[in-house]
C-alpha positions as CSV (number, residue, x, y, z in Angstrom):
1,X,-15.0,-16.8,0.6
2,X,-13.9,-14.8,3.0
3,X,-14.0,-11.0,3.7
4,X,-10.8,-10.8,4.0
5,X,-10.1,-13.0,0.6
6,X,-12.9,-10.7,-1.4
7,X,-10.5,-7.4,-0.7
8,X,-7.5,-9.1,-1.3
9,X,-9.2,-10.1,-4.9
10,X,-10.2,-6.3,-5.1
11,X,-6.9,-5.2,-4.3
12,X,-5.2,-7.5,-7.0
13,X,-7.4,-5.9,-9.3
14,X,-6.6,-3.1,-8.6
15,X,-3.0,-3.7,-8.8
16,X,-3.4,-5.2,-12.1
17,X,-5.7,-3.0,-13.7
18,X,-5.0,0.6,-12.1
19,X,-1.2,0.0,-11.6
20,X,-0.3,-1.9,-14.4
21,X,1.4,-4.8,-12.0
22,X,0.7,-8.2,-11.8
23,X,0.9,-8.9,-7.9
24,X,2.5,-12.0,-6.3
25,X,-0.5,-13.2,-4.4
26,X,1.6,-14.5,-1.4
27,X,2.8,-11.2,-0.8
28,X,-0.3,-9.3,-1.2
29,X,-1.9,-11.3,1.0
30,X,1.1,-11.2,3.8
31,X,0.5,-7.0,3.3
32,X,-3.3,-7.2,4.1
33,X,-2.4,-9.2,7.2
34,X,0.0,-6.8,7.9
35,X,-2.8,-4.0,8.1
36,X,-4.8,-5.6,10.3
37,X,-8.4,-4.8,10.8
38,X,-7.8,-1.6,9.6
39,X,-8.8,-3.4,5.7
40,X,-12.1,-3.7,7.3
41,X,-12.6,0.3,7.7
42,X,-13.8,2.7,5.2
43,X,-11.6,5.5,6.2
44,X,-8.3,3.1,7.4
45,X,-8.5,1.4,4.3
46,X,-7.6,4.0,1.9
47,X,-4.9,6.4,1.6
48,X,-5.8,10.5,1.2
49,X,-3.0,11.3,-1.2
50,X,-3.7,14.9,-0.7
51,X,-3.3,15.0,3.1
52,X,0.0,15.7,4.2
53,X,-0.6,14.5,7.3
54,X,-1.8,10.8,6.0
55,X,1.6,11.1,3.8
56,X,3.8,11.1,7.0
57,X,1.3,8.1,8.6
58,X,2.3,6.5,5.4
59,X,6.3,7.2,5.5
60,X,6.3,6.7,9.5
61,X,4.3,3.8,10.0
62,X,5.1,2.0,7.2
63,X,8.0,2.9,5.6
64,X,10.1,3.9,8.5
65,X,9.4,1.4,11.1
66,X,7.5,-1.2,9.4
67,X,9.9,-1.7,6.6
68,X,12.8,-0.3,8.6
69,X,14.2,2.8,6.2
70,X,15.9,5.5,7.1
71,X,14.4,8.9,6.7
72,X,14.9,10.8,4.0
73,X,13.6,12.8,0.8
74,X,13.6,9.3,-1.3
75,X,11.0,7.9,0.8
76,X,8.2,11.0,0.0
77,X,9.3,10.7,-3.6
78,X,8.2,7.4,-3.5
79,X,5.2,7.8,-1.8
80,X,4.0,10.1,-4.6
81,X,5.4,7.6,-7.0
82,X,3.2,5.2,-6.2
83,X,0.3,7.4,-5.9
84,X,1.1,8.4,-9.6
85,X,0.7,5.0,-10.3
86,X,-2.4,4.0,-8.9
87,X,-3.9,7.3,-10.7
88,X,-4.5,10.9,-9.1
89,X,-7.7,10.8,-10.5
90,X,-9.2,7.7,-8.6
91,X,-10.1,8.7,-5.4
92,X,-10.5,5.2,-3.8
93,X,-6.6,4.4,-3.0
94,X,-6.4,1.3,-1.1
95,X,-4.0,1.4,2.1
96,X,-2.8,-2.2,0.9
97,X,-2.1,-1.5,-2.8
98,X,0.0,1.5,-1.6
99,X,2.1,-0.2,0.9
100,X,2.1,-3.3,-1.8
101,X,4.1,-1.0,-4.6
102,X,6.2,0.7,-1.7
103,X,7.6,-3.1,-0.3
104,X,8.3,-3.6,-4.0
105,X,9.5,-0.3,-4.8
106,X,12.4,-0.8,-1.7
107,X,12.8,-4.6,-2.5
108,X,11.8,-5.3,1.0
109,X,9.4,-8.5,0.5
110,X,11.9,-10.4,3.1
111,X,10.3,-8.3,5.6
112,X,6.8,-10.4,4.8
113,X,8.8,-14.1,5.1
């Protein structure tokens, strides 16, 4: 197995038993492509919800032109929503799990096709 495979089976874990979701393994794997080699460090891998400045890496680099969305207050709310979900009290937030419940949140799996 490879590394890449091991974290996408640690990521659907997580999805499944911090987030409640049970992930479509296509597009959880087309996400951690998406990230590049960034899975592979410790500090690029996760998300610091409590860093405003990794908030707006979140909502610019992803959200905005990534997933192409507009700007606008419903894009932080939705960060935080899917921080909620994955647990404020688990520090270890995984870049791919966050940007995983975003591209559902928004409906925008085409953009992985």
């Amino acid at each position: 197995m490879s590394k890449r495979e091991e974290l996408i089976k640690k990521y659907a874990a997580d999805l499944k038993d911090k987030c409640g979701v049970t992930p479509n393994m296509d597009l959880l794997t087309k996400v951690t492509i998406g990230c590049g080699p960034s899975i592979y460090n410790a500090d690029a891998s996760t998300v610091a919800g409590s860093q405003d400045s990794e908030l707006q890496t979140v909502k610019n680099n992803f959200l905005i032109k990534k997933l192409g969305l507009k700007d606008s207050p419903a894009l932080d709310e939705a960060i935080h929503s899917a921080l909620e979900k994955y647990g404020t009290a688990n520090k270890h937030k995984y870049r791919v799990v966050i940007y995983y419940l975003l591209t559902i949140h928004f409906k925008k799996e085409s953009v992985y096709k």
